[in-house]
C-alpha positions as CSV (number, residue, x, y, z in Angstrom):
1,X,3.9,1.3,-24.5
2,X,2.3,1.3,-21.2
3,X,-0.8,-0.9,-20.7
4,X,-4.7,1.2,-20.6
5,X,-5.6,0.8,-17.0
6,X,-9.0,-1.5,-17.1
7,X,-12.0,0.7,-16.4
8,X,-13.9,-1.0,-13.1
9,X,-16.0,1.1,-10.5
10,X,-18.0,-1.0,-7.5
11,X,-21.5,-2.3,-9.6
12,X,-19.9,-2.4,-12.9
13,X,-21.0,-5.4,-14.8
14,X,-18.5,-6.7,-17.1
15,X,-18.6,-9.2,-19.7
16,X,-14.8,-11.2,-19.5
17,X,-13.5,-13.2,-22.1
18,X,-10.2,-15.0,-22.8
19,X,-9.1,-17.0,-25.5
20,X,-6.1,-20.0,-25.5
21,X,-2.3,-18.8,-27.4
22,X,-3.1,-19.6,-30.8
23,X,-6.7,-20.9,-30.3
24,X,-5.4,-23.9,-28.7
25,X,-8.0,-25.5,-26.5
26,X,-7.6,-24.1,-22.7
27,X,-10.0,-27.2,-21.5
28,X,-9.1,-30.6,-22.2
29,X,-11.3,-32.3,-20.6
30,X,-13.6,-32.5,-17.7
31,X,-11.0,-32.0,-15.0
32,X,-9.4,-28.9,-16.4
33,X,-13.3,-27.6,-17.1
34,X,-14.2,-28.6,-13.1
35,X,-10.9,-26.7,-11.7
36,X,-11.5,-23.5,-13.6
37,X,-14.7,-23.6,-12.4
38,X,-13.6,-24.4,-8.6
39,X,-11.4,-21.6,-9.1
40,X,-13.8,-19.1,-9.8
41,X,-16.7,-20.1,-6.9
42,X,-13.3,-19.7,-4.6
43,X,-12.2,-16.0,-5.6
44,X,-16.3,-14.8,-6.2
45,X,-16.6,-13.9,-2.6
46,X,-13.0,-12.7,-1.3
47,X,-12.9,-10.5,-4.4
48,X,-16.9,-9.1,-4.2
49,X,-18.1,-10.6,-7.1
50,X,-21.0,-11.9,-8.8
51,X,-21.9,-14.3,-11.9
52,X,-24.9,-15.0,-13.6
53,X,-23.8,-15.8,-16.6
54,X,-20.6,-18.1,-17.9
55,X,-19.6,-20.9,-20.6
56,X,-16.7,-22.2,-21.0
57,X,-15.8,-23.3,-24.8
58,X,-12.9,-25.7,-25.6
59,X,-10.6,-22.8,-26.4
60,X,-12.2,-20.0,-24.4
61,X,-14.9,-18.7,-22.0
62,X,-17.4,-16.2,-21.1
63,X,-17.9,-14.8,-17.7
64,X,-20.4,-12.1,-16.8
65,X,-19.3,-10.4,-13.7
66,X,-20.4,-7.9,-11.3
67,X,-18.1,-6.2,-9.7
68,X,-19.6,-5.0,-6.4
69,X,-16.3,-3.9,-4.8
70,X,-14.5,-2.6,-8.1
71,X,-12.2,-5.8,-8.3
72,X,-12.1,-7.2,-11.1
73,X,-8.5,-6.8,-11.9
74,X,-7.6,-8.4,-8.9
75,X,-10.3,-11.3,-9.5
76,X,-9.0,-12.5,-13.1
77,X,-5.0,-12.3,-11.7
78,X,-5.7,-15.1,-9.4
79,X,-8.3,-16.7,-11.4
80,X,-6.0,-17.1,-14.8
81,X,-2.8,-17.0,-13.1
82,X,-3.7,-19.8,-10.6
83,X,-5.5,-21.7,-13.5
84,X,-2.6,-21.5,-15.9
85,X,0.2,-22.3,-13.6
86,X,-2.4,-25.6,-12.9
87,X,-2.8,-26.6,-16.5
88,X,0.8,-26.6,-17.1
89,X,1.6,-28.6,-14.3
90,X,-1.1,-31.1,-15.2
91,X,-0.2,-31.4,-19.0
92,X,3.2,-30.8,-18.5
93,X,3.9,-27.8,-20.6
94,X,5.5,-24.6,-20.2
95,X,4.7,-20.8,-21.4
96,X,1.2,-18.6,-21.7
97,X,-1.8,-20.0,-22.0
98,X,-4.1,-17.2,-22.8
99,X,-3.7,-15.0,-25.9
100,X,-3.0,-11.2,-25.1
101,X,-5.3,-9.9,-22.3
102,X,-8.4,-11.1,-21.2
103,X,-11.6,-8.4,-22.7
104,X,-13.8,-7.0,-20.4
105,X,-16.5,-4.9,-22.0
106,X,-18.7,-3.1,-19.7
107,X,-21.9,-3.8,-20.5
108,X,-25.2,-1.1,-19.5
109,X,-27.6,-3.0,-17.1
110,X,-30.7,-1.0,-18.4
111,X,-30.4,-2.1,-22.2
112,X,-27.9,-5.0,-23.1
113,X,-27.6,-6.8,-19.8
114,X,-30.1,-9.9,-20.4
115,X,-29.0,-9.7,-24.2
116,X,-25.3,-10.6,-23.2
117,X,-27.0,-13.4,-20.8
118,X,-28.3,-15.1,-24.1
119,X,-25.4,-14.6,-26.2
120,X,-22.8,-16.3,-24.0
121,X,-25.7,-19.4,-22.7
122,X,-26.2,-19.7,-26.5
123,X,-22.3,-19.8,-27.5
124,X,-22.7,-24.3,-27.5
125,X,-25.8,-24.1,-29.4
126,X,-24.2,-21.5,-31.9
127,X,-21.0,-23.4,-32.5
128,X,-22.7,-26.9,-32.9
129,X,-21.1,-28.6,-29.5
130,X,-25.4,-29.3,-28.4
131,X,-27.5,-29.9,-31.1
132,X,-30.5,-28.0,-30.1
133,X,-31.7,-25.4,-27.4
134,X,-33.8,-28.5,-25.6
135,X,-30.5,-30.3,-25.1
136,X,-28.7,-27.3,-24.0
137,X,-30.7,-27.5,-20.8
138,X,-28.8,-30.3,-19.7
139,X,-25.3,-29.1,-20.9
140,X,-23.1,-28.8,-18.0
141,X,-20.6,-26.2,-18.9
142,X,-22.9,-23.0,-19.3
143,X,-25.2,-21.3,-16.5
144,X,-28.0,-21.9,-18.4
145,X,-28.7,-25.2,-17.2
146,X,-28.2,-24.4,-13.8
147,X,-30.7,-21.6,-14.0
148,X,-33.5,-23.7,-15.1
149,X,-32.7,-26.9,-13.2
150,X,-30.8,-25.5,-10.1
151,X,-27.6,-28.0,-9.7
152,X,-23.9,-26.5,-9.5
153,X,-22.0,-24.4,-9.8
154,X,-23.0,-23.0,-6.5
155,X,-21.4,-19.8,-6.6
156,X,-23.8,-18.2,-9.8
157,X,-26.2,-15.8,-8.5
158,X,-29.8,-15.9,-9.3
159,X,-30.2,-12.4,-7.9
160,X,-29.0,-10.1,-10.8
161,X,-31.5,-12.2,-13.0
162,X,-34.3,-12.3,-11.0
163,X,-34.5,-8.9,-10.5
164,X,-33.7,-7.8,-14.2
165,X,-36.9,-10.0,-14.8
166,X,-39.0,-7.5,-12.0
167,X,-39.5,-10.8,-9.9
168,X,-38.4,-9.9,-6.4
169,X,-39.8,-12.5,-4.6
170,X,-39.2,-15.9,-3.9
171,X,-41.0,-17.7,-6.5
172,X,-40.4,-19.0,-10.4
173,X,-42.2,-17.0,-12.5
174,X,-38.7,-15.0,-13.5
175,X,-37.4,-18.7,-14.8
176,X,-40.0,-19.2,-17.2
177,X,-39.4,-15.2,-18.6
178,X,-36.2,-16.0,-18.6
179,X,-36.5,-19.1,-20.5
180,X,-38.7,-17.2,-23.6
181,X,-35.9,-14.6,-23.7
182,X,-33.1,-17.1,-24.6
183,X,-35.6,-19.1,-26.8
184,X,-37.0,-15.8,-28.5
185,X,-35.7,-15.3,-32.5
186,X,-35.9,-11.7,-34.1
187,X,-38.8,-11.7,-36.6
188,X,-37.6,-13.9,-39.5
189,X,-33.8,-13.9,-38.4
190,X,-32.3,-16.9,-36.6
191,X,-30.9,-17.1,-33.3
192,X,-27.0,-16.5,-34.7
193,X,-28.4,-13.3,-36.3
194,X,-30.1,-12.0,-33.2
195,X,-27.5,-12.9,-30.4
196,X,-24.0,-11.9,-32.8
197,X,-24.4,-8.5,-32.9
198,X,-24.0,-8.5,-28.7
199,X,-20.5,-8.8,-29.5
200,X,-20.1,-4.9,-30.6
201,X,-22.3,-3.8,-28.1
202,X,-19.4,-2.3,-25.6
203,X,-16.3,-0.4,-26.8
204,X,-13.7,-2.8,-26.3
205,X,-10.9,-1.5,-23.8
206,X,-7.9,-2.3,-26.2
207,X,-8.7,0.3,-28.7
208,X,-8.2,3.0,-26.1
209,X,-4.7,5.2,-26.3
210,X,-2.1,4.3,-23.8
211,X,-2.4,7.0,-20.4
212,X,-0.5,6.7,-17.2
213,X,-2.4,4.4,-14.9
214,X,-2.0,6.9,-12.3
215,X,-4.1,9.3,-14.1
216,X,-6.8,6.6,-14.2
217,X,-6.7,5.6,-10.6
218,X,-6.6,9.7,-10.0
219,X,-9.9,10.0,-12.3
220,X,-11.7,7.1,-10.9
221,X,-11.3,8.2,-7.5
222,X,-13.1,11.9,-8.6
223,X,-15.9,9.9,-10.6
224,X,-16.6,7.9,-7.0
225,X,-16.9,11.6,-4.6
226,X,-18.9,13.7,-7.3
227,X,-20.8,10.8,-7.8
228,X,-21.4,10.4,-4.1
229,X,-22.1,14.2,-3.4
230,X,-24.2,14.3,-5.8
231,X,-26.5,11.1,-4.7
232,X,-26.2,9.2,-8.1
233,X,-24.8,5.7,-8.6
234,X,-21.1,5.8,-11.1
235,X,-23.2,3.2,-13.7
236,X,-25.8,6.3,-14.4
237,X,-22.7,8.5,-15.1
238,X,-21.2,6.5,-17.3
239,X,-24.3,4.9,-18.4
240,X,-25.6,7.9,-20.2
241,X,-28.4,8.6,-17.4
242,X,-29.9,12.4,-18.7
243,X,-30.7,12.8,-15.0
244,X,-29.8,16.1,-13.7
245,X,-26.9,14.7,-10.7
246,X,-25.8,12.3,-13.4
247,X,-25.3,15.1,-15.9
248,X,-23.6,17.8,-13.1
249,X,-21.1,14.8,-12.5
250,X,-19.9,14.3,-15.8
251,X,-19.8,18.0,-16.4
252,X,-17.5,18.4,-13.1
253,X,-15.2,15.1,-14.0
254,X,-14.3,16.8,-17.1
255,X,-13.8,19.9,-16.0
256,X,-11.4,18.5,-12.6
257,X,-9.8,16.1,-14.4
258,X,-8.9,18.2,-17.5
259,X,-7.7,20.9,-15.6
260,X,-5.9,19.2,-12.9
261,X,-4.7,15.8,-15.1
262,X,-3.8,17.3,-18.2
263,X,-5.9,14.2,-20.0
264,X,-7.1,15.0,-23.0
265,X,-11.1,15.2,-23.8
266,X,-10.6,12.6,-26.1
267,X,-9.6,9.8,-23.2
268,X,-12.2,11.5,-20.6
269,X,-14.7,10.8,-23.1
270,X,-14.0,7.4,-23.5
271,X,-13.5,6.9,-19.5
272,X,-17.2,8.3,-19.1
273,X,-18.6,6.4,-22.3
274,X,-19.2,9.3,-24.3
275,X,-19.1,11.1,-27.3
276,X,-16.1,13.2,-27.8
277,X,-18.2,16.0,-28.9
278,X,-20.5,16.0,-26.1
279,X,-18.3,15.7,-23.6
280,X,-16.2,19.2,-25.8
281,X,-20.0,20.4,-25.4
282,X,-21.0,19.4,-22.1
283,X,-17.0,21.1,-20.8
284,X,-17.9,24.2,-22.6
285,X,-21.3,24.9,-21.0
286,X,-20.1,24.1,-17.8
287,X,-17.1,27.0,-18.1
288,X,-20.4,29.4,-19.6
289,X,-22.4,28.4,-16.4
290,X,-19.5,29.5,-14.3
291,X,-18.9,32.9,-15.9
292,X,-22.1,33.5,-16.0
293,X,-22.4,33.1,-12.0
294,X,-19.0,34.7,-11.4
């Protein structure tokens, strides 16, 4: 069965994760923790990312990743392919390293973007690797630190956060919001109930059918022109934006690429993020709207 095509589109943020074969630990130590991280700073710019968020676990890690050029495929090949073929070298073993395919959720800037910050900053604090959230600050292997503290890793943007905190200018105010957000518990839940639940936020990319990756590439390339005609950004299509533009371009996505690709409503509803039955809805008004004007 072929492989689902990943869904990416220049500005989508994704939150990547990848566990080790059989849970085995993918970091054993400092070294391997310091090359994986080298190795991302070095593909961030030739591949037009960004990352304000990361942690990397014993057994896995959490990146959150904008992908201003639509690369992320491209990003994670060299990133766990050059990182795998280095561990194996190092500790002298041979075969995969990471379990199945790395998950890459996209995750909606306007409602779960700062949410997803905390739930992968918080994953030591959560598991019991720091003790508490003060000694977290000065934990090396999340951003978190670096965010409060400045430091390395180099490579993670401050920009994404700063401005999801509405501070655009060159001060330190956004820090200190962004401190009370990851130190902020739901009323009378603790910070493993609040954060947990960030995990189902996305629908994961591995429960979608198998289609031809050529229908993809074919589909994404549509969603890009209507999306430019029209004057809207792809993340508002997809995003569920009610504008007007955003609406119009979902409405002439289904109705090009079901006519022209032969892919059911089904998988254009889950390319677009959307409800099967509004997107059946949304397709039948739009056929109305052209009878009515022919």
């Amino acid at each position: 069965m072929p492989r689902v095509p990943r869904i990416d589109f220049p500005g989508a943020v994704h939150h990547v994760y990848a566990r080790g074969i059989e849970k085995r630990d993918i970091f054993l130590d400092d070294i391997d923790r310091d090359s994986f991280l080298h190795r991302v700073g070095g593909n961030l710019s030739r591949r037009g990312m960004r990352c304000p968020a990361w942690c990397l676990m014993p057994n896995h890690f959490h990146l959150l990743l904008q992908s201003d050029l639509g690369s992320l495929p491209s990003f994670m090949r060299c990133l766990l392919t050059g990182y795998s073929k280095y561990f194996n070298e190092r500790h002298k073993r041979v075969g995969h390293l990471f379990q199945n395919r790395y998950k890459s959720p996209i995750v909606d800037k306007t409602k779960y973007f700062l949410d997803v910050v905390k739930y992968i900053h918080l994953n030591p604090l959560r598991s019991g690797i720091v003790p508490s959230i003060a000694e977290l600050e000065e934990y090396p292997w999340t951003g978190h630190g670096k965010i409060l503290h400045g430091g390395p890793p180099e490579w993670q943007d401050m920009s994404l956060l700063q401005s999801e905190f509405h501070d655009v200018d060159d001060g330190s105010r956004w820090i200190t919001a962004y401190r009370d957000h990851i130190q902020k518990r739901s009323p009378g839940g603790s910070e493993m109930e609040e954060t947990v639940s960030v995990r189902n936020l996305s629908v994961m990319e591995d429960s979608l059918p198998a289609v031809s990756s050529g229908s993809y590439e074919i589909f994404s390339k549509t969603l890009l022109q209507l999306a430019t005609i029209h004057g809207v950004s792809v993340e508002d299509v997809v995003g569920g934006c009610r504008k007007y533009h955003a609406v119009q371009v979902r409405r002439d996505v289904l109705r090009t690429c079901k006519s022209e690709l032969g892919v059911s409503i089904v998988q254009l509803a889950r390319w677009l993020r959307m409800k099967e039955n509004a997107a059946a809805y949304l397709l039948k008004s739009g056929r109305e709207v052209a009878r009515d004007e022919g």
